[in-house]
Backbone as CSV, one residue per row, in Angstrom:
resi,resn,N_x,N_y,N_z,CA_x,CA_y,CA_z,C_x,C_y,C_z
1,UNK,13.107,13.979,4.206,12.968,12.592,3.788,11.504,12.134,3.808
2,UNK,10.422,12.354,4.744,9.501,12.396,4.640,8.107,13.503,4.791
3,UNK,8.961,14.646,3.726,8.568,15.701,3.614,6.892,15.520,3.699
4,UNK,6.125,16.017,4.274,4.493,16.505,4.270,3.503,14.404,4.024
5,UNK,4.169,13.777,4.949,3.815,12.514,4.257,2.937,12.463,5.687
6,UNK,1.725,11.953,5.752,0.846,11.987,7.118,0.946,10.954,7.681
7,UNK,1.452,10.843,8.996,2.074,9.434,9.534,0.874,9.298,10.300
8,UNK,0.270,8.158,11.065,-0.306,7.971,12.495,0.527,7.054,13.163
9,UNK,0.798,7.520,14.548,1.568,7.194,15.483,0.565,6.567,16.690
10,UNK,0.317,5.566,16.979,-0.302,4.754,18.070,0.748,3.583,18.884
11,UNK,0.598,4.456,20.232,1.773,4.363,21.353,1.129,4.304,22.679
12,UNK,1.122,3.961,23.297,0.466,4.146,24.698,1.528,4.256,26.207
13,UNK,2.936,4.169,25.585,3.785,4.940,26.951,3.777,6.175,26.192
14,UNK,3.179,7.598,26.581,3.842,8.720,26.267,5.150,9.013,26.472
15,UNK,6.085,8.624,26.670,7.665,8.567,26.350,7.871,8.205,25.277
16,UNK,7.683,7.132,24.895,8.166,6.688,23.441,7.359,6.991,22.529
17,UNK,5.997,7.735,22.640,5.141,8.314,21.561,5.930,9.615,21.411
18,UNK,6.353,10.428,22.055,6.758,11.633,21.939,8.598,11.825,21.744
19,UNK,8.933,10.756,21.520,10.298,10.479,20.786,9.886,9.654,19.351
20,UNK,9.236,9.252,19.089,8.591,8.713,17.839,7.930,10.139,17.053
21,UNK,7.525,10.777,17.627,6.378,11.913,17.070,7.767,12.866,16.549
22,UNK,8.453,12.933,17.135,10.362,13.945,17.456,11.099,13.651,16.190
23,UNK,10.739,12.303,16.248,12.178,11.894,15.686,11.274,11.981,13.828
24,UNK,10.251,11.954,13.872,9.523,11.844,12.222,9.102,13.133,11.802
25,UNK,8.878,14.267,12.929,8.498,15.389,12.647,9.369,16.459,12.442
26,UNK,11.129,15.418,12.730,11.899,16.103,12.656,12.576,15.750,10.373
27,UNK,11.768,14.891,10.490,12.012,14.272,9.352,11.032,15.137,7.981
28,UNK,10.312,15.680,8.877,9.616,16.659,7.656,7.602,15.991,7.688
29,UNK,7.627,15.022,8.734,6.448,14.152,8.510,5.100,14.930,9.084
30,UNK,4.059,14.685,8.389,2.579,15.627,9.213,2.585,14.446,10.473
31,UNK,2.318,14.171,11.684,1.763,13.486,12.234,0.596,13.863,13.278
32,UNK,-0.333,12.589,13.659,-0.981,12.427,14.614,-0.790,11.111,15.323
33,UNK,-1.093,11.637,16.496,-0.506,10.354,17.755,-1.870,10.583,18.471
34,UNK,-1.901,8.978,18.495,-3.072,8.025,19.810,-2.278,7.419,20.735
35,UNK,-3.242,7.033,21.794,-2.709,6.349,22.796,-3.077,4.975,22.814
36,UNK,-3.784,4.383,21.930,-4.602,3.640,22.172,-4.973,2.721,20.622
37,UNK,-5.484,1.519,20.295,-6.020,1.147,18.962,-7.265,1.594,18.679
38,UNK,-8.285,2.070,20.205,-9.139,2.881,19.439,-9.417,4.136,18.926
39,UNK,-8.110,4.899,19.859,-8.215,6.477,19.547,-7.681,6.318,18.033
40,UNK,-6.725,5.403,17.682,-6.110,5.328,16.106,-7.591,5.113,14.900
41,UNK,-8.155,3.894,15.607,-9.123,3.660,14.629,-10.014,4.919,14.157
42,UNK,-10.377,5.544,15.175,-10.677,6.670,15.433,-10.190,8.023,14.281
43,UNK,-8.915,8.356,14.246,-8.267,9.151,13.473,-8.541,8.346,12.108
44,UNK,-8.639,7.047,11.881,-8.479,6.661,10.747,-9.425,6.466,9.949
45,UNK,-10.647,6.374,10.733,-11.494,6.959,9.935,-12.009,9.013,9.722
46,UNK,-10.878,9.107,10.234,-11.691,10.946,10.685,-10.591,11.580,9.239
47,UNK,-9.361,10.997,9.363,-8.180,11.356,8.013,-7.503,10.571,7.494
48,UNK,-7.143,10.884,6.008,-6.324,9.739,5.759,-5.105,9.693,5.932
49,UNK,-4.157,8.574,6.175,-2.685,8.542,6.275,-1.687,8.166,5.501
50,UNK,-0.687,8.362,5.363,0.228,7.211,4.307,0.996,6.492,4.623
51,UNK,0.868,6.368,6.132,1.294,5.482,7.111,0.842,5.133,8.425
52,UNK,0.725,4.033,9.333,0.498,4.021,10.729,1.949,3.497,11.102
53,UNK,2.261,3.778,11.806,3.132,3.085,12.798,2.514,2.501,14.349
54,UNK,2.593,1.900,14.916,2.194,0.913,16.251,2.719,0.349,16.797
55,UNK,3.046,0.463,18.314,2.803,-0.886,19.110,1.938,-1.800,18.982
56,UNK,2.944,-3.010,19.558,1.757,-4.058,19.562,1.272,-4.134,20.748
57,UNK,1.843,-4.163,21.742,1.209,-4.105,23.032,0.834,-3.015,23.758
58,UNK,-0.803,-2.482,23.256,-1.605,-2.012,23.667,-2.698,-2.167,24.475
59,UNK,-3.282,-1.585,25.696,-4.300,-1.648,26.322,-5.740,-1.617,25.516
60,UNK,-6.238,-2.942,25.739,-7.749,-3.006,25.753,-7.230,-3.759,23.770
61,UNK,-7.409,-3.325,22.831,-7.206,-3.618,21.626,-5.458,-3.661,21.280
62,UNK,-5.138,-4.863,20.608,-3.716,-4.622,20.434,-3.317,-4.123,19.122
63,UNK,-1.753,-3.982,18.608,-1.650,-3.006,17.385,-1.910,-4.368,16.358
64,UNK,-1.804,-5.494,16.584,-2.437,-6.510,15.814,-3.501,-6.396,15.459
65,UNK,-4.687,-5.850,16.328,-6.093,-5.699,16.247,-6.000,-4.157,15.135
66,UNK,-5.097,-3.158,15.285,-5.354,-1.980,14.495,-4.626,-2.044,12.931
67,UNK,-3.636,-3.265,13.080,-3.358,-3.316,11.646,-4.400,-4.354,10.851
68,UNK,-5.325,-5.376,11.156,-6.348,-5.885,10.652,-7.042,-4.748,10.827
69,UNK,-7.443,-3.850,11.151,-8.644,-3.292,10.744,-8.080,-2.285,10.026
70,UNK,-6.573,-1.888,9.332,-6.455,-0.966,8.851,-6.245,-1.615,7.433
71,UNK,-5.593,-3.153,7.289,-5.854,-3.810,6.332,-7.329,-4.076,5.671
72,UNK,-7.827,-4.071,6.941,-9.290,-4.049,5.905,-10.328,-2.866,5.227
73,UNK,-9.827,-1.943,5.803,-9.942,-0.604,5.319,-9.377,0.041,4.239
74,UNK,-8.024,0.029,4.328,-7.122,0.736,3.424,-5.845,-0.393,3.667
75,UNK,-6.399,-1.438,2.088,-5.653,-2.351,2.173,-4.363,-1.728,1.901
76,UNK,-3.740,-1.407,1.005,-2.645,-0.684,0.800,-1.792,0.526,2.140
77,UNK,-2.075,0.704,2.387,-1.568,1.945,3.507,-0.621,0.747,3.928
78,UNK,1.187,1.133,4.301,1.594,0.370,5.308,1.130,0.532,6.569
79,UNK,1.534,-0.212,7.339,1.387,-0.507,8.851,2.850,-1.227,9.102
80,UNK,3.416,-0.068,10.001,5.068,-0.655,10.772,4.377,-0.564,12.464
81,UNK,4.776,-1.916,12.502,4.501,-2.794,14.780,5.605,-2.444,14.902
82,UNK,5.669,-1.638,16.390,6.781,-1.929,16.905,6.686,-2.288,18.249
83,UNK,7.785,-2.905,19.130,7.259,-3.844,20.179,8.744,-3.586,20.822
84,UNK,8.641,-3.773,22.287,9.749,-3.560,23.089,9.688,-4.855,23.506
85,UNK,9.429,-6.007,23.161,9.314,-7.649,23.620,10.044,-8.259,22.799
86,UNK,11.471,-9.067,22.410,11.585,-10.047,21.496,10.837,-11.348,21.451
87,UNK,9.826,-11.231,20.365,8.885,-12.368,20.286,8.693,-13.128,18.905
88,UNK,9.560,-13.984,18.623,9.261,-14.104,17.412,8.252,-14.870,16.798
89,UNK,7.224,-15.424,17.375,5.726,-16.023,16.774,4.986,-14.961,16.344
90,UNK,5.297,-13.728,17.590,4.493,-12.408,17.493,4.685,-11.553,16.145
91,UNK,6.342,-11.536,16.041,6.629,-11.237,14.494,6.337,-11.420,13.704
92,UNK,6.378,-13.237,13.419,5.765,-13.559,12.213,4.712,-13.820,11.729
93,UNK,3.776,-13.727,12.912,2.166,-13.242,13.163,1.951,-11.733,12.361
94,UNK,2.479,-10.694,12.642,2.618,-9.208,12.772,2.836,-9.167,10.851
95,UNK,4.313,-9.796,10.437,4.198,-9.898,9.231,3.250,-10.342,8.284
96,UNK,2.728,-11.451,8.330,1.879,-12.885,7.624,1.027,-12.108,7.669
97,UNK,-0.075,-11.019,8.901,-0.805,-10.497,9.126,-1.025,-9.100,7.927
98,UNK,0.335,-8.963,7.348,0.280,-7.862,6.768,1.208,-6.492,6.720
99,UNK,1.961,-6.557,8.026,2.862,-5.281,8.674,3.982,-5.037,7.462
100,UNK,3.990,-3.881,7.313,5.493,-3.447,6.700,6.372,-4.150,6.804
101,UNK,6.880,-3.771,8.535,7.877,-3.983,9.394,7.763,-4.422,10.462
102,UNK,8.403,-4.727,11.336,8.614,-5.113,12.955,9.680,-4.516,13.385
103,UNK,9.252,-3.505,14.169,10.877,-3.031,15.036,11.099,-3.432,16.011
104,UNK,11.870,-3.403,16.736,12.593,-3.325,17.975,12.505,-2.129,18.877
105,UNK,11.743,-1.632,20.301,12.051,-0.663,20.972,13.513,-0.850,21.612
106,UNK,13.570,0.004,22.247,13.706,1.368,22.271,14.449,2.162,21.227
107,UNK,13.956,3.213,20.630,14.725,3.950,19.586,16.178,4.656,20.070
108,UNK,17.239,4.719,20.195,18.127,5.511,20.384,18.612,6.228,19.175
109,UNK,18.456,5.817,18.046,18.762,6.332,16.901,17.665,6.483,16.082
110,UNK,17.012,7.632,15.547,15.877,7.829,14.886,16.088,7.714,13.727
111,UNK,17.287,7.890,12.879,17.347,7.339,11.404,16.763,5.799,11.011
112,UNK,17.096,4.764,12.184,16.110,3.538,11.953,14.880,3.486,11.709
113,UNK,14.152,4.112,12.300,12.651,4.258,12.276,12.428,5.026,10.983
114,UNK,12.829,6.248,10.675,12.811,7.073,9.529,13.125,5.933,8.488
115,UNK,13.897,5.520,8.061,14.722,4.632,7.320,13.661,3.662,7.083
116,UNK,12.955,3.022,8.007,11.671,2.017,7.573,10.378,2.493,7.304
117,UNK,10.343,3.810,7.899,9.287,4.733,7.167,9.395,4.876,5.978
118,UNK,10.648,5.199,5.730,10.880,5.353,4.464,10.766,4.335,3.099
119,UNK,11.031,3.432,3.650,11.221,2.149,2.617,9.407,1.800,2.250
120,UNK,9.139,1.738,3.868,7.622,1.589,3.338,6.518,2.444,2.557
121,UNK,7.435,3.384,2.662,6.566,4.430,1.617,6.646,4.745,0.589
122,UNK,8.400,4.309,0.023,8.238,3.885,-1.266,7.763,2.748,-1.738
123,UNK,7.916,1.530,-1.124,6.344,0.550,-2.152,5.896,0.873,-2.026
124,UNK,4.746,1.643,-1.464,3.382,1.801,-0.982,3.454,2.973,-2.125
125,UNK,4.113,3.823,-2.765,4.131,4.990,-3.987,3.961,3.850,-5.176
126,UNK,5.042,3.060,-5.296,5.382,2.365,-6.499,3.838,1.420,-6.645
127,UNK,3.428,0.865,-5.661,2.093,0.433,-5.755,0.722,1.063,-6.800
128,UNK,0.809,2.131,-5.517,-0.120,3.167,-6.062,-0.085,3.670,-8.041
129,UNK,1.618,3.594,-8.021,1.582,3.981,-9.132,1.512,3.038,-10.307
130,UNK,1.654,1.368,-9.918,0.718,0.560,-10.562,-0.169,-0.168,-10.865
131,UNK,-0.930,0.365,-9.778,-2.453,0.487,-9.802,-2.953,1.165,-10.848
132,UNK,-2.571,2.746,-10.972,-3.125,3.856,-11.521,-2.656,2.854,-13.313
133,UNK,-1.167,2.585,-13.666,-0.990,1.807,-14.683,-1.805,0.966,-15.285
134,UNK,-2.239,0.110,-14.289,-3.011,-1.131,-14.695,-4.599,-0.097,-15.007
135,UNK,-4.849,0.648,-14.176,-6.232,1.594,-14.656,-6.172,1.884,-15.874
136,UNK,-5.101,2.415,-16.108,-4.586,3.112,-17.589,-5.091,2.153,-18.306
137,UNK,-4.375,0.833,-18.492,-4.637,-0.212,-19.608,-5.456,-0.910,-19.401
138,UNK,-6.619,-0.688,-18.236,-7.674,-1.552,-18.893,-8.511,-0.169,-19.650
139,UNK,-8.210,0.755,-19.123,-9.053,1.953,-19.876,-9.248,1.618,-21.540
140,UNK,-7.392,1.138,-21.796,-7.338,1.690,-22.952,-7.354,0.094,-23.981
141,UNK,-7.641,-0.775,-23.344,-7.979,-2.205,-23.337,-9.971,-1.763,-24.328
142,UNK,-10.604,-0.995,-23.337,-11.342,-0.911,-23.313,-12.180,-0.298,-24.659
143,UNK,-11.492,0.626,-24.706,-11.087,1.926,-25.772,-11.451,1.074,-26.820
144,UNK,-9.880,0.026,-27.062,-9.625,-0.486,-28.273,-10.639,-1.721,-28.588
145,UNK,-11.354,-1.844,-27.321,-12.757,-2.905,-27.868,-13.892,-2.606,-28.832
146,UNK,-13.734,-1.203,-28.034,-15.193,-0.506,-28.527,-14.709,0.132,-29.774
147,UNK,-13.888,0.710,-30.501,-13.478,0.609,-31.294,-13.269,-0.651,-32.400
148,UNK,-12.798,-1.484,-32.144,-12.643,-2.620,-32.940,-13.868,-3.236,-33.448
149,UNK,-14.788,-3.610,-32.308,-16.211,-3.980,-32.426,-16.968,-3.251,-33.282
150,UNK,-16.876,-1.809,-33.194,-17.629,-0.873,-33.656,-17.354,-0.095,-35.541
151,UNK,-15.985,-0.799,-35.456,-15.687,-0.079,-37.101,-16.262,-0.603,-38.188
152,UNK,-16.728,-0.420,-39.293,-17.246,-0.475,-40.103,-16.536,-1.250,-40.715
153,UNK,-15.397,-0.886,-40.854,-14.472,-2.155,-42.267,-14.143,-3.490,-41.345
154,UNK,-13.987,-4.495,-42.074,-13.398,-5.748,-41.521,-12.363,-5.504,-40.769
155,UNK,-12.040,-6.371,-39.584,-10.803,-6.261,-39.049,-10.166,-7.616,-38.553
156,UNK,-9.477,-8.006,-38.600,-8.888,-9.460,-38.496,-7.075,-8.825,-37.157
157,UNK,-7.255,-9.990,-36.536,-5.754,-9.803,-35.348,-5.531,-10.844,-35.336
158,UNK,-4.380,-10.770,-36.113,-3.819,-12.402,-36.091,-2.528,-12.149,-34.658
159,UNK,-1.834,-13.192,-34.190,-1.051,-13.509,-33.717,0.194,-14.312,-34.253
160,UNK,1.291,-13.513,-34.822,2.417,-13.797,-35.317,3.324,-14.768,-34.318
161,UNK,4.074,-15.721,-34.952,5.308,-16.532,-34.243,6.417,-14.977,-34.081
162,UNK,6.837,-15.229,-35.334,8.013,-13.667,-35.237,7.908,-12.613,-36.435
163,UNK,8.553,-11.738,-36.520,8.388,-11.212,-37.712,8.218,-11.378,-39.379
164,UNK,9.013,-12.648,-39.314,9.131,-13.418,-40.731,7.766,-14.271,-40.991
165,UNK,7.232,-14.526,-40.007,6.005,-15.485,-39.955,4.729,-14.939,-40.835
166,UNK,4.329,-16.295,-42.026,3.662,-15.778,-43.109,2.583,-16.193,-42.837
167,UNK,1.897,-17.001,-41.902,1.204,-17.419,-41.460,0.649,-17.615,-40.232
168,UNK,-0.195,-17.967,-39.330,-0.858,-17.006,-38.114,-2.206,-17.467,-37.338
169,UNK,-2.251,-17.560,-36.572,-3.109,-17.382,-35.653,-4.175,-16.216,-35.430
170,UNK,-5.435,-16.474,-36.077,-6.252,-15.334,-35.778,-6.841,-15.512,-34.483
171,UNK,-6.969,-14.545,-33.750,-7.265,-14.436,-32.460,-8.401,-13.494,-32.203
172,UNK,-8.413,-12.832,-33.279,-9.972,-11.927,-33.042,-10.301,-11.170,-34.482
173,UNK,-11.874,-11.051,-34.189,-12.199,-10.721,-36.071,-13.591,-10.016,-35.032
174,UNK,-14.116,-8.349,-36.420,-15.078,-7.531,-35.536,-16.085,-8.288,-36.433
175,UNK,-17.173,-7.871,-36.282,-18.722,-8.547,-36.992,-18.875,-7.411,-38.685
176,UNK,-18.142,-6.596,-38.551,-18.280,-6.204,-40.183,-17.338,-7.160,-40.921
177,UNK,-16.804,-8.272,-40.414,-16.224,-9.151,-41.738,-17.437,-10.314,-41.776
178,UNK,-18.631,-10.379,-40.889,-19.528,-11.098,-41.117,-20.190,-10.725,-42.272
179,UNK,-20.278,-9.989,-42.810,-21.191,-9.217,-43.797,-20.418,-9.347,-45.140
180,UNK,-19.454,-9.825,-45.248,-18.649,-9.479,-46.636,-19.063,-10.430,-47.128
């Protein structure tokens, strides 16, 4: 399910880092695990990921502090908090802030966690992949400028009501109809 996908895992009880690391690596996932928001920051600039996962309540920097700086880095990458506290200001802090998700500790069932890994990694694909779209068409936005501008014969773009429409809205004309 999350065949070769590079997670970072930042946890600071080694118990629940190493049932988190279990339960995703059993899922097919590359991971690396910190203890800490700076050992993460750390990895995150050293490799890239296609996910973090976090606590929020971390020593010295919290996972609040590592998903702003991962938002400001690699705006796109999710970031899933997870927190063994029911807090809900903290939540909707955690969200508003940017997070995927918000879980709930303790894991007893690892398909949950997988399952929101999962979800977040398909927007975070579908994103990517219209980004690369929108690249496409300004490319080809671009294309058709330099072209248009550049042809020799007149060119006129009107803007039709519907198909039957005999009449029109010109909306753009190149500089060889200046010359006629």
């Amino acid at each position: 399910m999350l065949k070769n996908r590079k997670i970072l895992v930042v946890e600071d009880d080694e118990i629940c880092r190493h049932v988190i690391c279990t339960f995703l690596t059993e899922a097919g996932a590359i991971i690396a695990a910190a203890a800490n928001a700076e050992e993460g920051i750390h990895f995150l600039n050293k490799q890239q990921f296609d996910l973090v996962i976090s606590d929020i309540k971390l020593p010295h920097k919290s996972g609040i502090d590592l998903l702003n700086y991962s938002k400001e880095k690699f705006p796109d990458m999710p970031v899933i908090l997870v927190t063994g506290y029911v807090d809900l200001e903290l939540a909707i802090r955690a969200l508003r802030s940017g997070a995927q998700d918000y879980l709930l500790k303790p894991f007893t069932d690892g398909n949950i966690i997988v399952e929101a890994i999962y979800k977040a990694l398909s927007r975070y694909d579908l994103q990517l992949k219209i980004k690369a779209l929108q690249q496409k068409i300004l490319h080809h936005e671009k294309f058709f400028h330099l072209l248009f501008t550049n042809a020799r014969d007149a060119l006129i773009v009107y803007k039709l009501k519907s198909r039957t429409d005999t009449t029109g809205q010109i909306i753009k004309i190149n500089l060889s109809l200046i010359h006629i």
